[in-house]
Backbone bond lengths (Angstrom), bond angles and torsions (degrees), N, CA, C in turn:
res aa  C-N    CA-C-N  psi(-1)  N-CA   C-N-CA  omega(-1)  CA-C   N-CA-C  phi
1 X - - - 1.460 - - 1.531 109.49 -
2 X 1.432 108.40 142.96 1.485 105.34 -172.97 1.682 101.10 -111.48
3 X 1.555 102.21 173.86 1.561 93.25 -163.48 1.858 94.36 -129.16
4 X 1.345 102.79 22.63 1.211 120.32 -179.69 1.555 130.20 -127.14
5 X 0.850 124.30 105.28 1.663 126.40 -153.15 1.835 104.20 -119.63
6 X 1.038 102.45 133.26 1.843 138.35 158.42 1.185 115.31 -84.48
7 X 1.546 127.25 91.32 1.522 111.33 -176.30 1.697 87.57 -125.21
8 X 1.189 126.66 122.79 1.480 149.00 179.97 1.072 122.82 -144.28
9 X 1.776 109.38 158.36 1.305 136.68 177.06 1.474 116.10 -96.92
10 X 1.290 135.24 100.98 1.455 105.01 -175.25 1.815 117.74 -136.72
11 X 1.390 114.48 81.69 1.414 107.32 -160.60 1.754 101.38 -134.57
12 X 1.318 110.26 -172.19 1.522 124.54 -173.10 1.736 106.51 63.37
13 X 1.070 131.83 -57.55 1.718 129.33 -175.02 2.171 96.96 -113.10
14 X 1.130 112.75 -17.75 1.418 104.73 -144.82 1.688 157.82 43.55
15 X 1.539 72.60 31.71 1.688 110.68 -166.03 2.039 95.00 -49.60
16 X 1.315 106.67 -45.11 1.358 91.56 -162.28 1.252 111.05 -84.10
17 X 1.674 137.54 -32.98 1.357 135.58 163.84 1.448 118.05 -37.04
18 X 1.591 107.38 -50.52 1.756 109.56 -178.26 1.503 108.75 -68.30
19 X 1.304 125.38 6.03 1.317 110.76 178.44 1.340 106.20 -109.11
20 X 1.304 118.37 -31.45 1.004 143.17 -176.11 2.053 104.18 -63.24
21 X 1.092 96.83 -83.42 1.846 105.21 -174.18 1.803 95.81 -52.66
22 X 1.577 132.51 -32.26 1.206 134.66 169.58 1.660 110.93 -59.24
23 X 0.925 102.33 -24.68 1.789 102.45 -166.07 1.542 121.21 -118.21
24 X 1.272 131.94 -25.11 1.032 153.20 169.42 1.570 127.60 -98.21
25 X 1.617 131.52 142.10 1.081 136.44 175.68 1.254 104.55 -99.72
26 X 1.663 103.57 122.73 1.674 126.99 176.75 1.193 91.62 -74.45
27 X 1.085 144.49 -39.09 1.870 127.22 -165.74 1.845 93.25 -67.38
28 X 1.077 111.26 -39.07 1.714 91.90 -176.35 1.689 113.93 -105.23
29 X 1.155 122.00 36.59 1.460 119.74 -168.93 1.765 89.28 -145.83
30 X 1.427 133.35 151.54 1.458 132.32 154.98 1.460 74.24 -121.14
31 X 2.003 93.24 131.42 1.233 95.29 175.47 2.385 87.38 -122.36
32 X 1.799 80.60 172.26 1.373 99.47 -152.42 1.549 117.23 -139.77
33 X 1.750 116.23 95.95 1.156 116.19 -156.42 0.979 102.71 -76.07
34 X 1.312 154.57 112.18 1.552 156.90 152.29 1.759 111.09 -17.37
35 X 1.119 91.11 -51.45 1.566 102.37 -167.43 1.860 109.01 -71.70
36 X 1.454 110.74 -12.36 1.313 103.19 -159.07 1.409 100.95 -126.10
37 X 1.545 111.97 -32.44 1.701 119.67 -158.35 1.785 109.85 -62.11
38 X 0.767 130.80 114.08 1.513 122.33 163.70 1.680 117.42 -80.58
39 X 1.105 111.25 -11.40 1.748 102.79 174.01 1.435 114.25 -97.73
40 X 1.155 113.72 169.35 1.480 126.41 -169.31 1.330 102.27 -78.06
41 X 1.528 111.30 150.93 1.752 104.90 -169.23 1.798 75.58 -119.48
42 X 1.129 102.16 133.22 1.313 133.04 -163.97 1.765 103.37 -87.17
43 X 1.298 138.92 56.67 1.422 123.86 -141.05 1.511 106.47 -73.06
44 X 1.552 108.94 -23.78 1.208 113.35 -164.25 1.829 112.81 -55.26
45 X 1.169 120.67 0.79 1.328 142.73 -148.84 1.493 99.73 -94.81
46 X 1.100 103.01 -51.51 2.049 126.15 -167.70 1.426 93.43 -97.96
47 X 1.768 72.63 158.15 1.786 102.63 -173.13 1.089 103.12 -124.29
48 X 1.734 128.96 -8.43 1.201 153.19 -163.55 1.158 110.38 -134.32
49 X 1.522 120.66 122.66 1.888 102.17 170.09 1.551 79.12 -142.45
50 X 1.768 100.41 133.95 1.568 109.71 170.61 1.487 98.85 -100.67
51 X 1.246 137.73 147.29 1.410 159.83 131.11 1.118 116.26 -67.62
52 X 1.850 114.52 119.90 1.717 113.62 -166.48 1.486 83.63 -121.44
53 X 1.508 108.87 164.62 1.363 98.90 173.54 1.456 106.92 173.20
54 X 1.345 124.64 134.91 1.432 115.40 170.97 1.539 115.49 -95.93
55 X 1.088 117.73 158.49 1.794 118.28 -168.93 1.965 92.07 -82.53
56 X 1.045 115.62 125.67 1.761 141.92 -168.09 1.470 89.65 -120.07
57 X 1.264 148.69 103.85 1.843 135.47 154.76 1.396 127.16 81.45
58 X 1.521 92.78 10.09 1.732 132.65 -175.65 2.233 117.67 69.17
59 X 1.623 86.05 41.43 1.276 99.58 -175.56 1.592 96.48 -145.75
60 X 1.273 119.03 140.04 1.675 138.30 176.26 1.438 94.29 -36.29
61 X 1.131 122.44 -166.32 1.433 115.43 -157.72 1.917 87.51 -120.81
62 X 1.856 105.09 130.72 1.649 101.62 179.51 0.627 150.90 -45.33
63 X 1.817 124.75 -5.37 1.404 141.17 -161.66 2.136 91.69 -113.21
64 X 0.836 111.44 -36.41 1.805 117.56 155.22 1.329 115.19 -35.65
65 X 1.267 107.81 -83.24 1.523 123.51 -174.59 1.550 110.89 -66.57
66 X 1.413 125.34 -30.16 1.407 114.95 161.50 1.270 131.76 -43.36
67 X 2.065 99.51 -53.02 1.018 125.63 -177.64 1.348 110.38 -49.66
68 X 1.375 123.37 -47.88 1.599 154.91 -164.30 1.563 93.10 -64.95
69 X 0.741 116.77 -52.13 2.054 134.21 -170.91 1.262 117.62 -54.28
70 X 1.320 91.31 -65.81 1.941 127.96 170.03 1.571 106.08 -57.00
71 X 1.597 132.47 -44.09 1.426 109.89 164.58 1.427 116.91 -114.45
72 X 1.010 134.83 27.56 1.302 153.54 167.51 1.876 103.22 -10.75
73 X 1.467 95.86 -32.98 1.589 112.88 -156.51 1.590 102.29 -83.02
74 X 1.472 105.65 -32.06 1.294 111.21 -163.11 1.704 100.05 -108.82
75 X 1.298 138.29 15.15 1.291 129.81 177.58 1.408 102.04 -129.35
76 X 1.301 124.62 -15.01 1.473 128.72 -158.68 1.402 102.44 -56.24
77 X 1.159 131.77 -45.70 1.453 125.07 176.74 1.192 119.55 -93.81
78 X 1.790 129.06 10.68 1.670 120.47 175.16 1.495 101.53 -96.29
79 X 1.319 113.05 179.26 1.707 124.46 -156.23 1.763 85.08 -95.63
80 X 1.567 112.16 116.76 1.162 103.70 158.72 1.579 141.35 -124.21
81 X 1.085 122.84 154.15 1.508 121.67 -156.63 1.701 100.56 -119.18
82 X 1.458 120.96 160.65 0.985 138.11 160.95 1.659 118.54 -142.93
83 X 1.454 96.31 143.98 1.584 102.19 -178.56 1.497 99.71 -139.53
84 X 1.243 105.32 118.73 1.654 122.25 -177.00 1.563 108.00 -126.80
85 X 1.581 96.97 152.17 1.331 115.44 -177.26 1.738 114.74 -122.86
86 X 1.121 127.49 139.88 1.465 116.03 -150.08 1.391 90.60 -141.79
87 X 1.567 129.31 157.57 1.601 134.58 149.39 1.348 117.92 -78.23
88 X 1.173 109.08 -19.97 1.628 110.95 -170.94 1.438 102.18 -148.55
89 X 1.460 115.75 131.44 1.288 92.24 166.70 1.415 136.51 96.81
90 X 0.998 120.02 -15.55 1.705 140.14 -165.05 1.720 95.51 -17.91
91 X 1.473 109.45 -70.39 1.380 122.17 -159.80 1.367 116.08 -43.79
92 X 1.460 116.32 -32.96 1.382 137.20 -143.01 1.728 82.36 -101.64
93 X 1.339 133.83 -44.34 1.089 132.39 162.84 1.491 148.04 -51.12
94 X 1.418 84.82 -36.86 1.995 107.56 175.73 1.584 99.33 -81.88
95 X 1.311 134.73 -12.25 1.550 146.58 -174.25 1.509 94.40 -75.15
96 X 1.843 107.46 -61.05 1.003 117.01 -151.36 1.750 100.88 -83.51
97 X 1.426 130.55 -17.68 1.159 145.00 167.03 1.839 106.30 -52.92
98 X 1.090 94.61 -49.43 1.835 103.89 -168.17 1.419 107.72 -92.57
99 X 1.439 122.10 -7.18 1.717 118.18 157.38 1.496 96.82 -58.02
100 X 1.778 94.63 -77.95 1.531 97.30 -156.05 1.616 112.84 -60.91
101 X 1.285 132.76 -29.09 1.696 116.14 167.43 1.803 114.95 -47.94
102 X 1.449 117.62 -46.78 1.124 123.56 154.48 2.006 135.86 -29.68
103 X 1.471 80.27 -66.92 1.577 74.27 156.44 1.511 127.52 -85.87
104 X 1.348 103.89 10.96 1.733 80.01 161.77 1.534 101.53 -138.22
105 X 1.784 94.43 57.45 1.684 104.69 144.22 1.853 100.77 112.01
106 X 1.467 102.09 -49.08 1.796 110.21 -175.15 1.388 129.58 -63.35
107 X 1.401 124.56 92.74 1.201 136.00 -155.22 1.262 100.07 -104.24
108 X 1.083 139.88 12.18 1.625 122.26 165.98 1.919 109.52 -134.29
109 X 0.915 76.21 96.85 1.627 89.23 -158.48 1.562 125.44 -111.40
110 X 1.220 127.27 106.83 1.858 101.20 -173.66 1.753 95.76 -125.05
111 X 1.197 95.06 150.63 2.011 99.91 -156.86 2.027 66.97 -122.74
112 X 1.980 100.14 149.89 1.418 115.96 161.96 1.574 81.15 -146.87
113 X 1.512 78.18 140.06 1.636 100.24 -178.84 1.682 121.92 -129.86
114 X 1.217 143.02 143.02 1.258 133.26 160.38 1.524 117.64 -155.39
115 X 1.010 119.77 -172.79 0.990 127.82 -162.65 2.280 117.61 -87.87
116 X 1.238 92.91 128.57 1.588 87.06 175.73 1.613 108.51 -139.30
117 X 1.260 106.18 169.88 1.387 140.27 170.10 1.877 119.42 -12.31
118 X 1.462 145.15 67.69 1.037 101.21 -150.81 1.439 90.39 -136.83
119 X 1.715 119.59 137.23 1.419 109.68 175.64 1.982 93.71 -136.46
120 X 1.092 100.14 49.23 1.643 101.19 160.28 1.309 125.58 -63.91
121 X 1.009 120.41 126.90 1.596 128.36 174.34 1.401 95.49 52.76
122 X 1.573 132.40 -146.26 1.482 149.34 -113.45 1.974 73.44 -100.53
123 X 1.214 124.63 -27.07 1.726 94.05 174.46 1.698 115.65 -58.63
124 X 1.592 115.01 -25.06 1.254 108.38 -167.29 1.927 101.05 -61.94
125 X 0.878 104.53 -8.35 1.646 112.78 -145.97 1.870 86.93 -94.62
126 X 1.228 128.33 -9.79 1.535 140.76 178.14 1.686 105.93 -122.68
127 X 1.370 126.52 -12.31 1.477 132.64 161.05 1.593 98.39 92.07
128 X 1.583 126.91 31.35 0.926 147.22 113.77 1.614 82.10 114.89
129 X 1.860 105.42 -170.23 1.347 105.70 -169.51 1.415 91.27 -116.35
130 X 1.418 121.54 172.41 1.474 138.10 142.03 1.729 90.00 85.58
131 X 0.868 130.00 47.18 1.817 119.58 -146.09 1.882 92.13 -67.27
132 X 1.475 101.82 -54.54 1.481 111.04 -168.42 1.774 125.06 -69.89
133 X 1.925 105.49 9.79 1.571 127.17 -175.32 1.449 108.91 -105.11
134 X 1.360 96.71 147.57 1.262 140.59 -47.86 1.833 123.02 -2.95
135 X 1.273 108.71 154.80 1.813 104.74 163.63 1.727 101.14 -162.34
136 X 1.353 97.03 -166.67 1.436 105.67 -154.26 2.181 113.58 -59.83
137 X 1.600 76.91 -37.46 1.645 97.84 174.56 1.748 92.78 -62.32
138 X 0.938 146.32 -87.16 1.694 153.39 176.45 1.408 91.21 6.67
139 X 1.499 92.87 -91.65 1.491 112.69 -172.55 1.460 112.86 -28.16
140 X 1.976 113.65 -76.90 1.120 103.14 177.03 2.008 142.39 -30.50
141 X 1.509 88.11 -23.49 1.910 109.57 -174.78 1.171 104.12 -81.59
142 X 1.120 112.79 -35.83 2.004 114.53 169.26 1.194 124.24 -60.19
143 X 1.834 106.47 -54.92 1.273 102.21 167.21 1.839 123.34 -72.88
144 X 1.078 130.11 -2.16 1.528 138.77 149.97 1.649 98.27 -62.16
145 X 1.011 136.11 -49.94 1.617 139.60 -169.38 1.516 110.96 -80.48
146 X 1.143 118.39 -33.39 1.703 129.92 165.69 1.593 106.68 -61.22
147 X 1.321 112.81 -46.78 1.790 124.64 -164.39 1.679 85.81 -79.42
148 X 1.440 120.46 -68.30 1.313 103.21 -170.72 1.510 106.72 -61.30
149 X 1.171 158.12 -69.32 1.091 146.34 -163.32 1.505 115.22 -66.18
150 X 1.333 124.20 47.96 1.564 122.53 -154.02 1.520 122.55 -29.16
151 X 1.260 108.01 78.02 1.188 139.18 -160.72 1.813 91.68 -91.15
């Protein structure tokens, strides 16, 4: 049993899975698709919970932050992380990621952010931005952010 959990959103480009399975060790993480899992994620288990997520309307993706809402009770005191992927902007996002965990209670918080894949609305119409994001440089910065945060 691991005491470290992956619970993410990762659809439309799959920007955040490839950074994710690229950057992280599955032997020490049970990771946990939001979008797909039907069993109960047991949090009480972890000491670690990462938040994956691509920026959707310039907010983590809604089924995240629900999730986040809904156990508020049961994570409030474990070490938590987020790793987001953005079209524009990343930095300006992981800022705005670690207000709102803040206001609703989570004070130890470290947001990694970069850049991914994005042809929403009128970008599709230019064949979108960031085409080749995530990439090897990405990845490598995560795992620098995993080592420093001994994740």
């Amino acid at each position: 049993m691991n005491t470290k959990a992956i619970i993410y959103i990762s659809y439309h480009h799959k920007n955040t899975i490839k950074l994710l399975e690229d950057a992280f060790n599955k032997d020490e993480y049970d990771f946990y698709n939001l979008a797909k899992t039907k069993e109960d994620i047991l949090l009480d288990q972890y000491e670690i919970i990462v938040f994956a997520s691509g920026i959707y309307f310039s907010k983590m993706d809604k089924r995240i932050l629900r999730f986040i809402e809904e156990n508020l009770d049961k994570i409030v005191n474990k070490k938590i992380y987020c790793v987001i992927t953005a079209g524009w902007n990343p930095k300006h996002y992981a800022r705005k990621v670690k207000r709102y965990l803040k206001k609703q209670g989570l004070e130890d918080i470290e947001v990694f952010s970069c850049p991914g894949y994005d042809t929403y609305g009128p970008l599709k119409l230019i064949g979108g931005v960031n085409r080749k994001r995530p990439n090897e440089k990405d990845v490598f910065k995560l795992k620098e952010f995993i080592l420093e945060n001994k994740l």
